[in-house]
C-alpha positions in Angstrom: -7.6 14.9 7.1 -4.4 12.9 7.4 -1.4 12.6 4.4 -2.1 8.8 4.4 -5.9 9.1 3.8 -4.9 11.5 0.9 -2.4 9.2 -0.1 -5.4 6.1 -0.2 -7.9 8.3 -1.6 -6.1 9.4 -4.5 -4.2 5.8 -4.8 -7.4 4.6 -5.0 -8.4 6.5 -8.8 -5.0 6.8 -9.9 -3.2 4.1 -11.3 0.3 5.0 -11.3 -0.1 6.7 -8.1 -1.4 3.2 -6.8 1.5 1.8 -8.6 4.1 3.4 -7.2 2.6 4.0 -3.7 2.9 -0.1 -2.9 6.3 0.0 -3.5 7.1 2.3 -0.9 8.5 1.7 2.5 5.9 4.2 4.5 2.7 3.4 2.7 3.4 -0.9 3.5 3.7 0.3 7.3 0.8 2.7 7.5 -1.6 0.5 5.9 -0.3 -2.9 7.8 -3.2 -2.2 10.1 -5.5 -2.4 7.6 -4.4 -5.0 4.9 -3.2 -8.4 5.9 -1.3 -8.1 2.9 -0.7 -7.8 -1.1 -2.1 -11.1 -2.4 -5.4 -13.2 -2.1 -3.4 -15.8 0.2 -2.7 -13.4 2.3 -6.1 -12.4 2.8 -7.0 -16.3 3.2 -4.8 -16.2 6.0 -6.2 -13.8 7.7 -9.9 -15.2 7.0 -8.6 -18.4 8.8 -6.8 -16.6 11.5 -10.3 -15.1 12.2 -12.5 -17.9 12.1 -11.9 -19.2 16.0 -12.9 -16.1 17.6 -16.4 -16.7 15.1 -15.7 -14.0 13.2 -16.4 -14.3 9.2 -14.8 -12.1 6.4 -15.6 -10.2 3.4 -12.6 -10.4 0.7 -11.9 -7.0 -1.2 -10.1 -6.2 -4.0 -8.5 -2.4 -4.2 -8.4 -0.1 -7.5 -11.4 1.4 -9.4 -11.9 3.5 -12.2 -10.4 1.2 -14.5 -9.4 2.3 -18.5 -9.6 -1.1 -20.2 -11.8 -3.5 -21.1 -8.9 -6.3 -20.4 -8.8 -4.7 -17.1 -12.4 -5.7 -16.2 -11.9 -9.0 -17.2 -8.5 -9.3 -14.9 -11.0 -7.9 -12.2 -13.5 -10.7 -12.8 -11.6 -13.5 -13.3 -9.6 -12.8 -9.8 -12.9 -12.8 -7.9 -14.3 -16.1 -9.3 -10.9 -17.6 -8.5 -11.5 -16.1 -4.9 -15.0 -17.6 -4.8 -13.5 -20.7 -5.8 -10.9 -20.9 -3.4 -13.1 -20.4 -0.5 -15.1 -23.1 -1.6 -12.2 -25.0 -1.3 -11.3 -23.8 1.7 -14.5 -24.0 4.0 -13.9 -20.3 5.0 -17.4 -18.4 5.5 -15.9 -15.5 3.6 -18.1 -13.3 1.1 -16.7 -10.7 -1.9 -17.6 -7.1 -1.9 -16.4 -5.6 -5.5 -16.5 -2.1 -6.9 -18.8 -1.3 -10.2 -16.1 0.6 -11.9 -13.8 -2.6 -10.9 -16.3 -4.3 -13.5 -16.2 -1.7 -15.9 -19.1 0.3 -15.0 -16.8 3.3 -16.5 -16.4 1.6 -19.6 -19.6 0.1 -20.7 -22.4 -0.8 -18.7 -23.9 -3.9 -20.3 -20.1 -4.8 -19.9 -20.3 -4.8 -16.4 -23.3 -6.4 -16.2 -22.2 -9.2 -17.8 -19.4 -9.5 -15.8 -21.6 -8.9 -11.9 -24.1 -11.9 -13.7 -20.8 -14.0 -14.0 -20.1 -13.7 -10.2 -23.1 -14.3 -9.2 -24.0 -17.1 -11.0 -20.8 -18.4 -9.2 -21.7 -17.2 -6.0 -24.9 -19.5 -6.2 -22.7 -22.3 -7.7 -20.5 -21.7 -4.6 -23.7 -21.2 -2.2 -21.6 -17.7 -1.3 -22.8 -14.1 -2.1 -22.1 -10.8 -3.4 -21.1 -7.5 -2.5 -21.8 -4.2 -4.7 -19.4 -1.4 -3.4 -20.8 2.2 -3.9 -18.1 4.5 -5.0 -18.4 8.5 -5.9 -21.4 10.3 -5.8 -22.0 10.4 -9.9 -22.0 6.6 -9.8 -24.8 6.3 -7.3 -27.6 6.2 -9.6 -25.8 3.5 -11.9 -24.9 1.4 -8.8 -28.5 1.5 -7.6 -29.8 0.4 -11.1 -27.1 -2.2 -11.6 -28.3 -3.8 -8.3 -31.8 -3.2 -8.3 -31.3 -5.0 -11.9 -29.7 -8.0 -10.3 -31.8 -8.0 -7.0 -34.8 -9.4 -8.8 -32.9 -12.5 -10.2 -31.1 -13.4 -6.7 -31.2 -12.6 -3.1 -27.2 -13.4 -3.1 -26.8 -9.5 -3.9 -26.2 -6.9 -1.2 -25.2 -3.2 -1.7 -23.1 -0.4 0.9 -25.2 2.8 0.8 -22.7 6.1 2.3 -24.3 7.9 5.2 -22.6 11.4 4.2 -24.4 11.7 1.1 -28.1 13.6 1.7 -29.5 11.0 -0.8 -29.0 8.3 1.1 -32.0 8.5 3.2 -34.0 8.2 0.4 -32.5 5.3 -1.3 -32.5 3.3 1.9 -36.2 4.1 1.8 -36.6 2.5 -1.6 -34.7 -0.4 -0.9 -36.6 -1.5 2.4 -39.6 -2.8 0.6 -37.6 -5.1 -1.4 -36.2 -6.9 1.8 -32.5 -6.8 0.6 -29.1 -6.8 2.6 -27.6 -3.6 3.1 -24.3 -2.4 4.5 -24.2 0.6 6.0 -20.8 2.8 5.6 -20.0 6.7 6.7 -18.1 7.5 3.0 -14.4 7.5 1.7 -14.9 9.6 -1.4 -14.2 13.3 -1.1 -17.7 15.1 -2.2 -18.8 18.5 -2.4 -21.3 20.1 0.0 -23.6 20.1 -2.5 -24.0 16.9 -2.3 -22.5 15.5 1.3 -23.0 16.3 4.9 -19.0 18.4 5.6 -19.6 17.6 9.2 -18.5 14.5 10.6 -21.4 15.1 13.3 -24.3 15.5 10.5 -22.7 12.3 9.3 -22.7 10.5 12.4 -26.3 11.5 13.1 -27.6 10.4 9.7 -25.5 7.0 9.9 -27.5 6.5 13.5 -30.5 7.1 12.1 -30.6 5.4 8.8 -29.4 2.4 11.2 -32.0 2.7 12.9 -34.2 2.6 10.3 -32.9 -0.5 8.5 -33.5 -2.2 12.2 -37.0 -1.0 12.5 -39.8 -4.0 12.7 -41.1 -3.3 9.5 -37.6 -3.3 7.4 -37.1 -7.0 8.7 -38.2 -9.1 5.8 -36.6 -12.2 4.6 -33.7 -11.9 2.7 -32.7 -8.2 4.6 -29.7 -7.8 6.7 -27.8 -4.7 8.4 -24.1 -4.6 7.9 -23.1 -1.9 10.5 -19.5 -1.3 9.0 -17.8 1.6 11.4 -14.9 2.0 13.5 -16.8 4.4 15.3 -17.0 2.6 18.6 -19.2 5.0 20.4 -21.8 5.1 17.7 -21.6 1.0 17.6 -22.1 1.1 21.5 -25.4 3.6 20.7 -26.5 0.8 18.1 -26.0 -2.1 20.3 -27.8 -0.5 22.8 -30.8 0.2 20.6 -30.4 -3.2 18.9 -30.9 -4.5 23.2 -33.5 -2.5 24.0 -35.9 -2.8 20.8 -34.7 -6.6 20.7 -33.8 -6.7 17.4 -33.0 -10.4 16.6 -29.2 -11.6 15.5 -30.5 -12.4 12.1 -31.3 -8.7 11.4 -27.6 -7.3 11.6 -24.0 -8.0 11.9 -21.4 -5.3 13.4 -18.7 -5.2 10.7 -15.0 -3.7 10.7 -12.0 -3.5 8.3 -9.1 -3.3 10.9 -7.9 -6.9 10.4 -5.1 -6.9 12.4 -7.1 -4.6 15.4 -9.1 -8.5 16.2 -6.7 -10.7 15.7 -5.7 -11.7 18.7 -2.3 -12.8 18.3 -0.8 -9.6 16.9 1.9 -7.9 18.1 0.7 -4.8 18.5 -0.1 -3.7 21.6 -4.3 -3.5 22.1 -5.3 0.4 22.4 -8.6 1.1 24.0 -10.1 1.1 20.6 -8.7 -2.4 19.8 -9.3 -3.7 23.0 -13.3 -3.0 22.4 -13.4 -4.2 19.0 -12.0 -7.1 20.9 -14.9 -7.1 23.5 -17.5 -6.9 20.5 -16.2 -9.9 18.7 -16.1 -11.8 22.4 -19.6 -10.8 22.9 -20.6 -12.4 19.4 -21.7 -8.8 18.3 -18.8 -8.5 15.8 -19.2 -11.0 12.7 -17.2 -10.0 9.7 -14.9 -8.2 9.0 -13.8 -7.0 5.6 -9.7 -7.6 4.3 -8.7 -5.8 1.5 -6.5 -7.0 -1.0 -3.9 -4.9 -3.2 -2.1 -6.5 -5.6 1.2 -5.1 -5.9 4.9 -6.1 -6.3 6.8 -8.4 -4.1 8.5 -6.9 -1.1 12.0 -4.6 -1.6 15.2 -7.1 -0.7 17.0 -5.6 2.3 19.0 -2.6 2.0 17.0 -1.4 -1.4 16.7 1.9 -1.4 13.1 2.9 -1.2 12.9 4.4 -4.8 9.7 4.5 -7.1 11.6 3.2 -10.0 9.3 5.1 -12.8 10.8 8.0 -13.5 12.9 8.0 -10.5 10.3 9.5 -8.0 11.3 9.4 -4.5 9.3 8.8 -2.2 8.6 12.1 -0.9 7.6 12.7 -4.4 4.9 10.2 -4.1 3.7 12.2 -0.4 3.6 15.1 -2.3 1.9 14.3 -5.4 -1.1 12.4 -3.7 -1.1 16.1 -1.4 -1.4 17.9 -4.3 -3.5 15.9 -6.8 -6.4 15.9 -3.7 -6.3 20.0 -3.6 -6.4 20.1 -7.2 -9.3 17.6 -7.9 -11.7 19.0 -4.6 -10.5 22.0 -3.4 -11.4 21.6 0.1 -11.2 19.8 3.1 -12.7 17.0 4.1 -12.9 14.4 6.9 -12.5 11.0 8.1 -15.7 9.1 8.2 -14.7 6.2 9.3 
């Protein structure tokens, strides 16, 4: 597994870490290709620069496992500003937003109250929301907080992770209700107890439970199949199923999270992987794509040096510490499941 995945993974449950991380030089480059950038206009932007070549968006916030109630709130507030301000803006862009964001950590019937508050604006706003599945001990929570809200509004979809062995059986639950599910391989680093270690198990069961979710009898109103992976030989093994068995457009929508891999006019040159991501969104396959959003601090001034300014860490430091904190906390390996 690569430094910079360590680096997100452990950014992504550690505050300071996160913190400090966005001020530095190396993790602002190695995440360019991901992020459009630190702030919601940014993000905007990028929905606009998107919207010629047909392709819609899904708006993400980064950060989890917050500690304070205020938190949540600061959390809720910035996504019904974001559902206001496409509104305003005529952008088909939806929100995907983590429990924990919420404060599924802190107090469920708090974060209840606070995913009823986006969705009542989502309806105001004739938009929809995303529930984001995080670690494995939050699976259950996540489940019953949608399930909870699927039953007032069909303007609710959840990701389900392909790695995890439970998976199977919670997309088997879900398909009588008819709801819209995204499909994801898993970012979280989880035991073998409880996730497939090989990247080919989790390949397999990502295909399959695909499969499944595009079956005749899991297309009922209301359902729809994100297919969110870079893995561009398992989309091509989709698409060809979804040709062959004829599944109809309205069942599914190939989605991706490299923002700046379909944007046409960036300056990087295309690679073979870009260039097909490129062919999918010409051949109307890809549809959304999802931009993260970190909020961070505004850019060093030329000639800075690159210094995490609390206590003084450097920013090999900051390398080192997100290493170190991911062999401490797992213990193991694991892969990319992009």
């Amino acid at each position: 597994m690569s430094l910079m995945r360590n680096v997100l993974l452990a950014a992504s449950t550690n505050p300071w870490l996160r913190d400090r991380a966005t001020k530095t030089g190396f993790v602002r480059r190695s995440v360019s290709r991901f992020m459009p950038g630190e702030q919601i206009d940014d993000a905007l932007r990028a929905a606009s620069e998107l919207k010629p070549q047909g392709i819609t968006t899904i708006l993400t916030k980064l950060g989890e496992n917050l500690t304070r109630v205020d938190e949540a709130e600061q959390v809720t507030l910035h996504y019904l500003d974001v559902l206001d301000r496409i509104a305003a803006s005529g952008l088909d862009a939806q929100i995907s937003v983590k429990p924990t964001q919420l404060g599924l950590g802190l107090d469920r019937s708090l974060c209840e109250r606070n995913l009823d508050r986006l969705i009542a604006r989502a309806e105001q706003r004739n938009n929809f929301v995303w529930v984001d599945m995080e670690g494995s001990p939050y699976v259950d929570p996540t489940l019953d907080l949608f399930r909870r809200s699927r039953a007032k509004t069909a303007r609710i979809g959840i990701a389900l992770q392909t790695y995890l062995y439970r998976t199977e059986k919670d997309v088997e639950s879900l398909v009588p209700l008819g709801v819209a599910i995204r499909i994801v391989k898993g970012a979280y680093l989880e035991p073998p107890e409880v996730a497939f270690p090989k990247k080919s198990d989790v390949d397999a069961n990502y295909y399959k439970l695909c499969t499944r979710l595009l079956a005749a009898d899991a297309r009922k109103p209301g359902a729809i199949l994100h297919i969110a992976t870079h893995d561009i030989p398992l989309a091509d093994r989709l698409a060809t199923y979804i040709a062959q068995n004829h599944v109809p457009e309205s069942a599914y929508e190939f989605a991706m999270v490299r923002v700046r891999d379909v944007v046409r006019h960036s300056a990087r040159p295309a690679g073979a992987a870009r260039a097909r991501r490129q062919a999918l969104a010409c051949a109307h396959q890809l549809r959304r794509v999802l931009v993260p959003v970190v909020h961070a601090p505004a850019r060093r001034a030329p000639g800075q040096r690159v210094v995490c300014r609390a206590n003084n860490v450097r920013v090999e430091q900051v390398r080192r510490t997100a290493a170190r904190k991911i062999t401490q906390e797992n213990g193991r390996k694991g892969e990319s499941f992009c």
